[in-house]
C-alpha positions, -999 to 999 in steps of 0.1 A, spaced: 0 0 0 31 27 11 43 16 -27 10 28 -41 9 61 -24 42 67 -33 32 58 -74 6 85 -69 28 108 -61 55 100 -84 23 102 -112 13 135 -99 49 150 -105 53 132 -139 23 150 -152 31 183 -141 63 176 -164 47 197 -193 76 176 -222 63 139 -212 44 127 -232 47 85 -221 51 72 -190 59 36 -190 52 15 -157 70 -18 -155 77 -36 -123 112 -44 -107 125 -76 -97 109 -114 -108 76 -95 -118 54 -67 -129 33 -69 -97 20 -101 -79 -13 -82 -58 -17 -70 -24 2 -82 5 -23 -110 21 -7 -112 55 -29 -101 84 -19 -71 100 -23 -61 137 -55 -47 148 -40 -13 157 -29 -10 118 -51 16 96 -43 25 62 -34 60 64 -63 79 88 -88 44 85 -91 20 107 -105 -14 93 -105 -33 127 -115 -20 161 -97 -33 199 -114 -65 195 -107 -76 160 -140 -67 149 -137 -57 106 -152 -21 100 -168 -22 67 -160 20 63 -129 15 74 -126 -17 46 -143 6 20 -127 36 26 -93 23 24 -98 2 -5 -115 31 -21 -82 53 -19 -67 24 -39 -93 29 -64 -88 60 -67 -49 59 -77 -59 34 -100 -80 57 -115 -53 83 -117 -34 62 -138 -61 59 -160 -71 99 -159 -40 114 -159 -32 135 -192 -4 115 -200 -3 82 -220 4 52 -197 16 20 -206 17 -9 -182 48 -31 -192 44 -66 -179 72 -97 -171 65 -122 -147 29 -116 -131 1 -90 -131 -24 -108 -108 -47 -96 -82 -40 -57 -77 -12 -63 -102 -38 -67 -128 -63 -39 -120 -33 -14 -121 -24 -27 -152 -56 -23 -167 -60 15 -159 -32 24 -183 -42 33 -218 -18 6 -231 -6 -28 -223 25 -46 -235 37 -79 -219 64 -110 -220 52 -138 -242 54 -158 -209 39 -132 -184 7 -140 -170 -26 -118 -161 -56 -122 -139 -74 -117 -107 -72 -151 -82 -87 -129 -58 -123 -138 -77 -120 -172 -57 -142 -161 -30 -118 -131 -17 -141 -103 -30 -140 -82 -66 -116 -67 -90 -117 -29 -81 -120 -19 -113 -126 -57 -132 -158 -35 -147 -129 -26 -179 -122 -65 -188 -163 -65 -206 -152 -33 -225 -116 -50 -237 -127 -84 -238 -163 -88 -242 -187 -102 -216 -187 -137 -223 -153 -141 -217 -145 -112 -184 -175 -133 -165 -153 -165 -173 -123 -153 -159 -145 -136 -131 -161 -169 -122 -129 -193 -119 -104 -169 -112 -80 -184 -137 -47 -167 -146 -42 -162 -189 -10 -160 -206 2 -131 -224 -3 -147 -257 -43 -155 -245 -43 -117 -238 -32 -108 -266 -56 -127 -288 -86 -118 -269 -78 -79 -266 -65 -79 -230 -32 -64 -236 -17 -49 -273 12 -66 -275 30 -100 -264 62 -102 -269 96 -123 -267 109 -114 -233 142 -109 -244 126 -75 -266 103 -71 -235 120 -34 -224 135 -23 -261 102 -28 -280 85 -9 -251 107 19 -254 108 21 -288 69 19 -291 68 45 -263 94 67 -289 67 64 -318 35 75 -296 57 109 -282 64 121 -315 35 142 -312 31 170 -283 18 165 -248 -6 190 -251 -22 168 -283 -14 135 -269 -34 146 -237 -64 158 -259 -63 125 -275 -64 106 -242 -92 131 -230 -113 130 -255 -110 89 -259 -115 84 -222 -145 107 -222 -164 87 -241 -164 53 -213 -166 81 -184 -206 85 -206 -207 50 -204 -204 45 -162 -170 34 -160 -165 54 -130 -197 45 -109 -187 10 -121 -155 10 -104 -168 28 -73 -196 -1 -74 -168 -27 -77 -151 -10 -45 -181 -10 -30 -184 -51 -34 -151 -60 -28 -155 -46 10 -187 -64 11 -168 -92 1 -146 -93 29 -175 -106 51 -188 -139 33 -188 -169 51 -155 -179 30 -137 -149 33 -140 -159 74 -128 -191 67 -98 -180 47 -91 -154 74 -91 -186 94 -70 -204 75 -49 -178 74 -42 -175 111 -39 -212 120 -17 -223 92 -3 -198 74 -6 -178 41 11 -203 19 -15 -232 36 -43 -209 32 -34 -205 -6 -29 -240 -15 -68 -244 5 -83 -218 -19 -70 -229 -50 -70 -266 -43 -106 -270 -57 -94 -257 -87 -66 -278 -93 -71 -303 -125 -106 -289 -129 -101 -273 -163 -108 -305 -181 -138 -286 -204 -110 -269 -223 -101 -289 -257 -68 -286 -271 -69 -262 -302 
């Protein structure tokens, strides 16, 4: 979470840069982003001024929604800001990996990389999971909603996810030199572009969607499986508690045909 407030600010000095034009986000280290840290923290911890647990390890649903909601929001920055974004993905963009990802105006990845929100398996919604039916189609965003499955960067690719897959090797010199081709024009036109493009899903309800979303994932956090994982969590540990929510799905994808 300290990561993501920092990224706000970072975004907020990048776009009072008036000369960029492209900001590209990629992740350090073994991936792009692999979600939210799952550990439990101490009662006495709040997210900034919010406190999502009182003395007796009761959950406070503002506290939960409040906090998540400032998420939202800089995931919405990235999305509003009048700068082109591109998300550049190795490794994993899962969980809140994957909504950040999907907030920038484009999305290159590693052949290998993969995308998607595990989080669906009975730990609450993707924030802002509303953009996967305007990139790829309903059918297919309430697939990946409903099982939670992880896709490739070639899958992406193919179903309009991302823009581009790549080698993983070219990963960081294709970016750059795609980011090179898009800043030929001015900011000042580049924003316009943006602004004008994004104006047209803000008419369609993308942003009481996402605040909708928010609003569900907090409600989330108090189904009878999310006790059970916060459960699991504190008698055996989060690696336990993983392998317990995913082991259903293990071997289970046996309606998919080989193409």
């Amino acid at each position: 979470t300290d990561l993501l407030f920092e990224l706000n600010d970072a975004l907020h000095d990048m776009e009072a840069e008036h000369e960029t034009r492209v900001i590209i986000l990629r992740g350090a280290g073994r991936a792009f982003c692999a979600g939210y840290d799952l550990t439990p923290s101490p009662s006495s911890k709040q997210n900034r001024s919010y406190k999502s647990v009182d003395e007796k390890r009761r959950t406070l649903i503002m506290g939960i929604r409040t906090s998540m909601q400032q998420i939202t929001d800089i995931q919405m920055y990235f999305w509003n800001m009048a700068k082109v974004t591109i998300a550049q993905i190795h490794g994993y963009a899962v969980a809140g990996g994957c909504e950040l990802s999907m907030m920038a105006d484009l999305v290159v990845a590693a052949n290998d990389a993969q995308l998607g929100h595990p989080g669906h398996r009975g730990l609450g919604v993707a924030r802002n999971g509303v953009i996967w039916p305007l990139v790829i189609g309903m059918r297919k965003a309430k697939e990946l909603a409903y099982t939670g499955e992880n896709v490739s960067a070639v899958e992406a690719e193919e179903m309009g996810m991302i823009n581009y897959a790549w080698p993983k090797e070219e990963l960081e010199e294709r970016t750059i030199a795609f980011a090179d081709r898009i800043a030929i024009m001015s900011s000042d036109h580049l924003g316009a572009l943006k602004v004008n493009m994004n104006r047209f899903y803000e008419n369609m309800g993308i942003y009481s969607s996402v605040r909708s979303s928010t609003d569900h994932d907090a409600m989330g956090q108090f189904t009878d499986f999310a006790y059970q994982w916060r459960d699991q969590i504190t008698t055996n540990g989060l690696k336990e508690a993983l392998a317990w929510r995913d082991g259903p799905y293990r071997g289970s994808d046996t309606y998919k045909e080989e193409k």
